[in-house]
N, CA and C atoms as a LAMMPS dump frame, in Angstrom:
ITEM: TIMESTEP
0
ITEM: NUMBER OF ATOMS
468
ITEM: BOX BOUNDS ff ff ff
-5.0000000000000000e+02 5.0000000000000000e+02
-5.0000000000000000e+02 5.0000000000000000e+02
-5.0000000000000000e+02 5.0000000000000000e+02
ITEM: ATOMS id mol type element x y z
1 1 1 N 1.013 1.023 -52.288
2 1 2 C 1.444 2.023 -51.339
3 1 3 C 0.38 2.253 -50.262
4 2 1 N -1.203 1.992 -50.888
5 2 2 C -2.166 2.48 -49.632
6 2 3 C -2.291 1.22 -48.708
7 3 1 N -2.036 -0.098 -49.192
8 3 2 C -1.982 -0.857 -48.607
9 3 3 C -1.182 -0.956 -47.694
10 4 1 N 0.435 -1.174 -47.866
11 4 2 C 1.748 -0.462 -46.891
12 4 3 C 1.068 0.429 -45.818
13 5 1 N 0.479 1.622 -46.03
14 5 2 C 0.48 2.451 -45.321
15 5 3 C -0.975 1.856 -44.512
16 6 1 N -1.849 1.28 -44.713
17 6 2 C -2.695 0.93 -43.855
18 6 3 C -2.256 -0.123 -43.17
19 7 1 N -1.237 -1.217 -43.246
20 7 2 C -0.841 -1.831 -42.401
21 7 3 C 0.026 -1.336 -40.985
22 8 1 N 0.867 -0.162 -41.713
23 8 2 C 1.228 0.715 -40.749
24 8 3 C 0.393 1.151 -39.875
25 9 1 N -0.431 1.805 -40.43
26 9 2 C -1.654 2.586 -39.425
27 9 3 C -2.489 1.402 -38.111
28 10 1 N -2.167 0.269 -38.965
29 10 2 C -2.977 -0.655 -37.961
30 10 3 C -2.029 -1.322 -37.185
31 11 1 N -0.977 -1.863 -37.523
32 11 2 C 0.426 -2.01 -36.653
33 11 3 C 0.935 -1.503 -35.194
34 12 1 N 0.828 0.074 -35.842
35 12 2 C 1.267 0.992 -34.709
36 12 3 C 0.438 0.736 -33.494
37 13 1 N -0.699 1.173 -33.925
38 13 2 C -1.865 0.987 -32.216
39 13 3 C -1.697 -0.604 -31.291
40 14 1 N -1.618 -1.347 -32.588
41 14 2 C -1.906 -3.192 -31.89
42 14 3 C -0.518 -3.439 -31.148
43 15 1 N 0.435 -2.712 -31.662
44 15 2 C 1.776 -2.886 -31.097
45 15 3 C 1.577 -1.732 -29.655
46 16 1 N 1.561 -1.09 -29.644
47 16 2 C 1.27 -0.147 -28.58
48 16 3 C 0.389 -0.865 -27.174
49 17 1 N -0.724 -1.368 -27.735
50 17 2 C -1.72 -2.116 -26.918
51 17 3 C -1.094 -3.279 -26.443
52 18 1 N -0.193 -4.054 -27.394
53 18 2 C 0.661 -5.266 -26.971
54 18 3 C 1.528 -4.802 -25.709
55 19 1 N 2.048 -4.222 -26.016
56 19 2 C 3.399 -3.266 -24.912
57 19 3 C 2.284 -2.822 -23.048
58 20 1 N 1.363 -1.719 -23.653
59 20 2 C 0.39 -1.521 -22.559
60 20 3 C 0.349 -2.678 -21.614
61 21 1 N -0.329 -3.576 -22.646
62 21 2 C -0.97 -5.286 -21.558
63 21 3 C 0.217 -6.06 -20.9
64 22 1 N 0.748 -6.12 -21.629
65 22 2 C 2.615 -6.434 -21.128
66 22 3 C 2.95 -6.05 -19.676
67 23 1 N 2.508 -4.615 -20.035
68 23 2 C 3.6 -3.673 -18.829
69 23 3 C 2.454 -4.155 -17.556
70 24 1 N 1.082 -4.08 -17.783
71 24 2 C 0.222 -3.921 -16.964
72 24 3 C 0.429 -5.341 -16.23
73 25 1 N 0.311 -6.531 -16.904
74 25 2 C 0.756 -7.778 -16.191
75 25 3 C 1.714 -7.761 -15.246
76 26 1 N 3.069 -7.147 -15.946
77 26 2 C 4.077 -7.373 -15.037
78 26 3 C 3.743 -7.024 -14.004
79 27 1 N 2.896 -5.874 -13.905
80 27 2 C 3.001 -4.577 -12.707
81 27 3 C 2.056 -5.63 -12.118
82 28 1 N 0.866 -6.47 -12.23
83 28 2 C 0.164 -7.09 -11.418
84 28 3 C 0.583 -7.926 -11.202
85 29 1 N 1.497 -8.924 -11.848
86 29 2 C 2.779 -9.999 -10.834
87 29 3 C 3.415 -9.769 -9.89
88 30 1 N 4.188 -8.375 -9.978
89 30 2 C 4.675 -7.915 -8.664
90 30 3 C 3.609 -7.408 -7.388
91 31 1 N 2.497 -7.143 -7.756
92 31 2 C 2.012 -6.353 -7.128
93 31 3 C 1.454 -7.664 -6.226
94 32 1 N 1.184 -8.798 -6.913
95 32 2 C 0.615 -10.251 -6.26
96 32 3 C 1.842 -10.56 -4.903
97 33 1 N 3.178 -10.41 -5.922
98 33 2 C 4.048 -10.937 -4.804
99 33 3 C 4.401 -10.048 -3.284
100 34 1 N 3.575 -8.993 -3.729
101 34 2 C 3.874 -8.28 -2.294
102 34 3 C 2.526 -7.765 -1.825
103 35 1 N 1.619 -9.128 -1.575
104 35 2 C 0.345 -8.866 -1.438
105 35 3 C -0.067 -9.857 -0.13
106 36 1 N -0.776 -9.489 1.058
107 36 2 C -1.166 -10.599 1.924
108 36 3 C -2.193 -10.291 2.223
109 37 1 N -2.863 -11.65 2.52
110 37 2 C -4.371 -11.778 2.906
111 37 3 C -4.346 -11.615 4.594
112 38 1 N -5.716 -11.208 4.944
113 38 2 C -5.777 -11.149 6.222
114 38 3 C -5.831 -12.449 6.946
115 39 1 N -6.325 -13.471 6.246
116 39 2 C -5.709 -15.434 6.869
117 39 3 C -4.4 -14.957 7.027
118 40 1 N -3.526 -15.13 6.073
119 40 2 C -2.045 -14.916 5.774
120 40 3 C -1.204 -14.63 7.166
121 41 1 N -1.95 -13.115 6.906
122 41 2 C -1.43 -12.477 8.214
123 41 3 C -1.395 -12.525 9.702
124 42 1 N -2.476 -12.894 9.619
125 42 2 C -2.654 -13.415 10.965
126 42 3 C -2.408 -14.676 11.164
127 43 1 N -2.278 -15.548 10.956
128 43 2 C -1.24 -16.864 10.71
129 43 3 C -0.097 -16.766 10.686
130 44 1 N 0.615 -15.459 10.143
131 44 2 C 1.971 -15.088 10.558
132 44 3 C 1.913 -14.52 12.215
133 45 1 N 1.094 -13.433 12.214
134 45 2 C 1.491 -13.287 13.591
135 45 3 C 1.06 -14.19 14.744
136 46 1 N 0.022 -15.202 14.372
137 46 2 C 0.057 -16.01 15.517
138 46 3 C 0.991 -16.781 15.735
139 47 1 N 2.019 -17.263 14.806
140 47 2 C 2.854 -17.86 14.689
141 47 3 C 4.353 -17.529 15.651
142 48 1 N 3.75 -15.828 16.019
143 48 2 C 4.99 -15.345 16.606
144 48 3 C 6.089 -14.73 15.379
145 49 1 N 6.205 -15.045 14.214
146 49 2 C 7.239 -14.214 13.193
147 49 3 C 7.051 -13.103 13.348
148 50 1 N 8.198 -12.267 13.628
149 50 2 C 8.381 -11.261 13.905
150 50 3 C 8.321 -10.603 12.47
151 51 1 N 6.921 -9.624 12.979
152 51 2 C 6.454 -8.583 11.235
153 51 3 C 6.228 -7.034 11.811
154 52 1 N 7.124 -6.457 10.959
155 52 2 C 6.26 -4.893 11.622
156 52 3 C 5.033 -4.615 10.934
157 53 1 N 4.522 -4.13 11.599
158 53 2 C 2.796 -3.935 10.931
159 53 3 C 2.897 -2.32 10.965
160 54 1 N 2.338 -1.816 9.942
161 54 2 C 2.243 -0.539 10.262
162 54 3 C 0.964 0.339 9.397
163 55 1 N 0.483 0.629 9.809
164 55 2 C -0.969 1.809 9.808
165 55 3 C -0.661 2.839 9.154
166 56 1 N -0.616 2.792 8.002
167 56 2 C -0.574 4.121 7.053
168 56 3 C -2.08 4.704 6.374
169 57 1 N -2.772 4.947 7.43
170 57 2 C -3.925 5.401 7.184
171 57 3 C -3.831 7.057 7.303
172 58 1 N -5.093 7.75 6.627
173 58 2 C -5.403 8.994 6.76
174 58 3 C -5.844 9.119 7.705
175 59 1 N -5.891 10.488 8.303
176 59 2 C -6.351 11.047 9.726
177 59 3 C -7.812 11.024 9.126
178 60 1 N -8.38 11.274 8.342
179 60 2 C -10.086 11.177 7.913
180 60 3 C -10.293 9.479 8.419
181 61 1 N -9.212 8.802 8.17
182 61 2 C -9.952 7.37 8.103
183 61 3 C -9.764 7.063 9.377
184 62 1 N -8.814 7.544 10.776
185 62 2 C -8.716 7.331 11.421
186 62 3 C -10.181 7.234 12.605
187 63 1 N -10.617 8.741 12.115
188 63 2 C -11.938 9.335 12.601
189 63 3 C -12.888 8.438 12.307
190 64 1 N -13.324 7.64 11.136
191 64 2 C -13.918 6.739 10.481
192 64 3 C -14.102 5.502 11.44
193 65 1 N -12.795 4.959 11.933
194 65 2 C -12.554 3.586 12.103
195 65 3 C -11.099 4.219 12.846
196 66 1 N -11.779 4.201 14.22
197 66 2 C -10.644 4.498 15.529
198 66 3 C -10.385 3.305 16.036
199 67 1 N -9.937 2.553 15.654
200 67 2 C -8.966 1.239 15.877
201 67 3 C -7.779 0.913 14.937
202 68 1 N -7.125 0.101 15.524
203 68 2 C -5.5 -0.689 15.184
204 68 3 C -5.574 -2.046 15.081
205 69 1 N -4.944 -2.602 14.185
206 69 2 C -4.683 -3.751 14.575
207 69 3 C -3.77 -3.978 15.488
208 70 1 N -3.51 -5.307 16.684
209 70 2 C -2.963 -5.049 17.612
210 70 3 C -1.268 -5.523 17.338
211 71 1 N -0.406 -4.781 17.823
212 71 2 C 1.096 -4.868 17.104
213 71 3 C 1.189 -3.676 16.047
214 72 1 N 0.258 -3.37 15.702
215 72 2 C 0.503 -2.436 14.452
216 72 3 C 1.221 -0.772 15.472
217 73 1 N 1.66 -0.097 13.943
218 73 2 C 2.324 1.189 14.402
219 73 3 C 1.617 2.169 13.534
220 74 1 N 1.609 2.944 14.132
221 74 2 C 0.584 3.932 12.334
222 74 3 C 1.876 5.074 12.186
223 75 1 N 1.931 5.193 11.037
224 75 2 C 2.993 6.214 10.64
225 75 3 C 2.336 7.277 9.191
226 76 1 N 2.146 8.06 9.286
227 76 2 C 1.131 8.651 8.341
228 76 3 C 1.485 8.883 6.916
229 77 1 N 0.796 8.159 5.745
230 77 2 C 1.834 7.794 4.818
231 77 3 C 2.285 8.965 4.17
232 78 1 N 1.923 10.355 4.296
233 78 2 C 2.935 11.506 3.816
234 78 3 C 4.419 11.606 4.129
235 79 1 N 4.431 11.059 5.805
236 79 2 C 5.873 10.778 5.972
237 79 3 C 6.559 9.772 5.681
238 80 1 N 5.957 8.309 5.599
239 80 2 C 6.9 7.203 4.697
240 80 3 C 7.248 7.81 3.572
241 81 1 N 6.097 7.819 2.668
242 81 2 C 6.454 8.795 1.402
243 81 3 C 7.732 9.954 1.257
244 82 1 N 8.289 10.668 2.362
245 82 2 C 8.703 11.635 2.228
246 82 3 C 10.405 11.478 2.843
247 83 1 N 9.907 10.669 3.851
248 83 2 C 11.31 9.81 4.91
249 83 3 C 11.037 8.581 4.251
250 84 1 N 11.856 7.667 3.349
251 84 2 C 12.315 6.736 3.193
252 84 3 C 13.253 5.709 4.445
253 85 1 N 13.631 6.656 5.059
254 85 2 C 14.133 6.397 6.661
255 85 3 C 13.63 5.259 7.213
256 86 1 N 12.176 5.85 7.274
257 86 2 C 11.499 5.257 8.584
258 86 3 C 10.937 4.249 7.747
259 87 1 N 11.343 3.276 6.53
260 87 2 C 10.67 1.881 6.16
261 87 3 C 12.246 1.071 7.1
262 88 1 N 11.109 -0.093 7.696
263 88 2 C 11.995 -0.715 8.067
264 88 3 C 13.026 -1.727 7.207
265 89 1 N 14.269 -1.457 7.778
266 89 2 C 15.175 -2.647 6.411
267 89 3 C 15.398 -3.676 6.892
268 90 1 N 15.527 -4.593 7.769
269 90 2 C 15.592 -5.73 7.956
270 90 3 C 14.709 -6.601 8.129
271 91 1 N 13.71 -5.866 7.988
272 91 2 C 12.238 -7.113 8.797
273 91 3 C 11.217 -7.196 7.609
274 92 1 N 11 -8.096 7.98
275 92 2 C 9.484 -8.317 7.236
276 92 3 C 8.347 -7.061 7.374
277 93 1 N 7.439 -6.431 6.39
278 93 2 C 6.966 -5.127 6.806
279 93 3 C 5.602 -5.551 5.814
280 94 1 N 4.873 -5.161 6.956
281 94 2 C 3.133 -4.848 5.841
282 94 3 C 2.321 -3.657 5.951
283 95 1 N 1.823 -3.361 5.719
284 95 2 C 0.966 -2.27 5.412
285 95 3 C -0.174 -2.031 5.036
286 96 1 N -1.157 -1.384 5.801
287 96 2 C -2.713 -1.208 5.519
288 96 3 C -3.202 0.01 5.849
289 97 1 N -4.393 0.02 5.199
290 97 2 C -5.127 1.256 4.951
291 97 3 C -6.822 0.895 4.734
292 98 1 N -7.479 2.073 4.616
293 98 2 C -8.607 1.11 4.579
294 98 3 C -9.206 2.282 3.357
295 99 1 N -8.341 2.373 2.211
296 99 2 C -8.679 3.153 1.04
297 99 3 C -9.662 2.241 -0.026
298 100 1 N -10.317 2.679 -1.003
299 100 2 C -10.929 1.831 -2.031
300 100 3 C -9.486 1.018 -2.888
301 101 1 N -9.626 0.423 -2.864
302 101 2 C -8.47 -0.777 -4.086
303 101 3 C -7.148 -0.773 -3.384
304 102 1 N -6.959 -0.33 -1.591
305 102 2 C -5.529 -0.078 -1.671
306 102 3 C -4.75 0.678 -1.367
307 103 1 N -5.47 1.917 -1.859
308 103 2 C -4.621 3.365 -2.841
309 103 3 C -3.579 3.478 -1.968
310 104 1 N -3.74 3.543 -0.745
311 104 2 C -2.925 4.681 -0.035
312 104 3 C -1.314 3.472 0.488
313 105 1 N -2.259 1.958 0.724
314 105 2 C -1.099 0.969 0.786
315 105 3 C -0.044 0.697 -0.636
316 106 1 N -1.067 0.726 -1.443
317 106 2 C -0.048 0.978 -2.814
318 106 3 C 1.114 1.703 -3.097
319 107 1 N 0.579 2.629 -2.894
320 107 2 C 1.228 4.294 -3.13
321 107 3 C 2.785 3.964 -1.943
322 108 1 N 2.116 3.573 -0.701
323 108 2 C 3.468 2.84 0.128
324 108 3 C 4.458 2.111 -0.607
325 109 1 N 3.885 0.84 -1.016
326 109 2 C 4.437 -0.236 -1.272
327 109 3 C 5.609 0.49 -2.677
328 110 1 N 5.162 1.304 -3.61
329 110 2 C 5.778 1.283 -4.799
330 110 3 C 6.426 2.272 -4.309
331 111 1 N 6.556 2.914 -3.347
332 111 2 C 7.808 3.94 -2.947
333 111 3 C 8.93 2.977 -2.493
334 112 1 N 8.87 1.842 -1.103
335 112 2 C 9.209 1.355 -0.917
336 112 3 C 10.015 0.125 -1.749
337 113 1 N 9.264 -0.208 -3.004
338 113 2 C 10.076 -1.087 -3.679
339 113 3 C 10.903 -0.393 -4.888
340 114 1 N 10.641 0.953 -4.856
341 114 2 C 11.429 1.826 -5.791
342 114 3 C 12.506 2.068 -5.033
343 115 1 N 12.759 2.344 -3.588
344 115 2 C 13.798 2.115 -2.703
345 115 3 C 14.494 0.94 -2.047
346 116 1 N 14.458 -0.023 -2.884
347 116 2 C 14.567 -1.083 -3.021
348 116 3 C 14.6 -2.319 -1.831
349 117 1 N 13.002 -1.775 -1.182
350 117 2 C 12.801 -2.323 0.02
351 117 3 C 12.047 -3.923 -0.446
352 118 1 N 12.225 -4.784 -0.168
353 118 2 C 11.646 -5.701 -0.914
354 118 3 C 10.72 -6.721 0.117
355 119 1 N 10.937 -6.239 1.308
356 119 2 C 10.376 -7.423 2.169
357 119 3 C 8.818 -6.866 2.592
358 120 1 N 8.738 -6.143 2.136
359 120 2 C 7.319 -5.472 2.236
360 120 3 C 6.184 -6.015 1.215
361 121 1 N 5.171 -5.842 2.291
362 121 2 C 3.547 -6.174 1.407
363 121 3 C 2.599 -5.716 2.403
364 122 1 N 1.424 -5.297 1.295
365 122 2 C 0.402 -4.699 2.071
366 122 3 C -0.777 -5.602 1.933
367 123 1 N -1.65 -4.991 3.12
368 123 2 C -2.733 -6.478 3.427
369 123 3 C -3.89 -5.807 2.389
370 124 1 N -4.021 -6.781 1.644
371 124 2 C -5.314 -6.891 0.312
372 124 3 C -6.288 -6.971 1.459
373 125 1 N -7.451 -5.815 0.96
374 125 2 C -8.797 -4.877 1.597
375 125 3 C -8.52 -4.264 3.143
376 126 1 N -7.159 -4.247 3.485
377 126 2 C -6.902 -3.032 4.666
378 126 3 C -7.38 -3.565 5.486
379 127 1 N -7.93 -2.665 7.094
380 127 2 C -8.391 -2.872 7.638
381 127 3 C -9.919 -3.427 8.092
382 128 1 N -10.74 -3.156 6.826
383 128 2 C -11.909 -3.866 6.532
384 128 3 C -11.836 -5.134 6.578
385 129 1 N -10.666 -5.94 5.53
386 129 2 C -11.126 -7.188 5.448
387 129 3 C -10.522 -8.105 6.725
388 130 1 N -9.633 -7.194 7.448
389 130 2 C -8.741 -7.844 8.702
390 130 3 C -10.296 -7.997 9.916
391 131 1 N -11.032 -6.58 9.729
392 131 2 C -12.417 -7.008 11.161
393 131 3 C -13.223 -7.746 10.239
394 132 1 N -13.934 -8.069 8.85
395 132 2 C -14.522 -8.969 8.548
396 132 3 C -14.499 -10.544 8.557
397 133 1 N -13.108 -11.104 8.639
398 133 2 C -12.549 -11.988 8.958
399 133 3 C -12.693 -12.464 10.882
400 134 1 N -13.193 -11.127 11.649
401 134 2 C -13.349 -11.237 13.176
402 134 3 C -12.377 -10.993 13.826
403 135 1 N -11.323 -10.948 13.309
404 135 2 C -9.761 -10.704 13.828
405 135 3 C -9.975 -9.386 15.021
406 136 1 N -8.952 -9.332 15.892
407 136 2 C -8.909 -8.203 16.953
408 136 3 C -8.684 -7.314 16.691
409 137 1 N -9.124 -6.191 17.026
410 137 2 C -8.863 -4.6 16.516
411 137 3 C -8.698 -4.061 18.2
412 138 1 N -7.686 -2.976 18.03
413 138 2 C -7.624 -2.526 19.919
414 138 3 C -8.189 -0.981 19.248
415 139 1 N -8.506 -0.116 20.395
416 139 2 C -8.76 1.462 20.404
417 139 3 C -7.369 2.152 19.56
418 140 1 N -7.445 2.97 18.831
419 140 2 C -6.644 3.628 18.704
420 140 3 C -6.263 4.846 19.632
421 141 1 N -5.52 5.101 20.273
422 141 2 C -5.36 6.088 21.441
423 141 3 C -4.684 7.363 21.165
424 142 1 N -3.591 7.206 20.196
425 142 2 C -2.865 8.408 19.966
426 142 3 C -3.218 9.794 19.58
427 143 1 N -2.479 10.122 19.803
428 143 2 C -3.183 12.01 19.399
429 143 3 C -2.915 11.805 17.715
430 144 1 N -3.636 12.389 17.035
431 144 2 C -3.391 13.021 15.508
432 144 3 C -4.086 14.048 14.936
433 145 1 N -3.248 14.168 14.035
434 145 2 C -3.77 15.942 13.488
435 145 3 C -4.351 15.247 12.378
436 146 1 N -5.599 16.193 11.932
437 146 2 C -6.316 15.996 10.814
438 146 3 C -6.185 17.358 9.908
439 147 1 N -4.61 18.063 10.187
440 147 2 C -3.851 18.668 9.253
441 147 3 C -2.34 18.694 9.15
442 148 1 N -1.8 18.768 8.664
443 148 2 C -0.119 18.766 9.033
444 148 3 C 0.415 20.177 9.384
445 149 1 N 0.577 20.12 10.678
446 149 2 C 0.829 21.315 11.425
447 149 3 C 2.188 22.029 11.075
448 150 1 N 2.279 20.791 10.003
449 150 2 C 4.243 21.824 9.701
450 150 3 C 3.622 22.408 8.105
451 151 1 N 2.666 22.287 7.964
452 151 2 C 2.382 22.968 6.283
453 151 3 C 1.118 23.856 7.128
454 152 1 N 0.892 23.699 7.89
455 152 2 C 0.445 25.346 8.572
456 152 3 C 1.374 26.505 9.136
457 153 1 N 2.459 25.791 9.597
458 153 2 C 3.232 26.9 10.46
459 153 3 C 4.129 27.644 9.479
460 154 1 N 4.134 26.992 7.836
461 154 2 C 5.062 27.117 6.48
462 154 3 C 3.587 28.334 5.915
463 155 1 N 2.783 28.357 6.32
464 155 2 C 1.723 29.314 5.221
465 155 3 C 1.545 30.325 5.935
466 156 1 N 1.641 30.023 7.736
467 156 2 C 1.008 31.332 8.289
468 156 3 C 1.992 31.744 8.879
C-alpha cells in the first residue's frame, strides 16, 4: 500500500511537469511562426510587399528613442489591446516595440491571434535590433501623451 501510494505521489508532479513542458513548446512553436527578423523584414519591404508596420510602443519609450521605422504607423498598444478594430485583416501585419523579450509586441500578437488574426508577427528585439542591423529610422513627429487623457478626464 506505501508503495502504491508513493508511486502516486511521484506520478502526479512528473505528469504535471510533462503537461507544463508540452504546453510551453507549443506556445514557443507558435510564437516562432509569427516571429521576424529584422533581415526578414527589411527584405520584405525592400521587396515592395505590401506590410503594415506598426509601432506599438510606450510613450516612455517613445521619449527614449524618438524615431520610426520608415512606413511604420504607431498605434499605442492599450488601444490595439482594447479596439480589436484597428488590427488590420487583410494584410500582412508586424509589430515592434523596444520592450525587454518583446513584452509589449507579445502581449499584441496573442490578442491578435486570440482574435483570430493570423497574418501577424512581431519583429524579434524591436526597434533595437532593426538600428543595430543600420537599417533607417526617420524622426518621430507626432504629438503623444505620456498619459491617457481619457483616464484623466474619467478621474477628475
Amino acid at each position: 500500500m506505501y508503495l502504491a501510494l508513493g508511486v502516486i505521489c511521484l506520478a502526479i508532479p512528473s505528469l504535471a511537469i510533462f503537461f507544463w513542458i508540452r504546453k510551453r513548446d507549443r506556445d514557443s512553436d507558435e510564437i516562432e511562426q509569427h516571429t521576424i527578423t529584422a533581415q526578414e523584414l527589411h527584405t520584405l519591404l525592400a521587396s515592395g510587399q505590401k506590410i503594415v508596420l506598426l509601432d506599438v510602443r510606450q510613450p516612455l519609450d517613445l521619449l527614449a528613442y524618438p524615431e520610426i521605422i520608415p512606413g511604420a504607423r504607431r498605434i499605442p498598444p492599450e488601444d490595439l489591446l482594447a479596439r480589436p478594430s484597428l488590427f488590420p485583416k487583410d494584410s500582412e501585419t508586424v509589430v515592434y516595440c523596444t520592450c525587454p523579450g518583446d513584452k509589449t509586441s507579445r502581449a499584441v500578437l496573442h490578442r491578435a491571434l486570440a482574435m483570430q488574426f493570423c497574418q501577424i508577427k512581431f519583429l524579434r528585439g524591436g526597434l533595437a535590433a532593426w538600428r543595430a542591423h543600420g537599417y533607417s529610422v526617420e524622426p518621430y513627429r507626432e504629438v503623444f501623451h505620456l498619459y491617457d487623457p481619457r483616464l484623466a478626464a474619467r478621474s477628475g
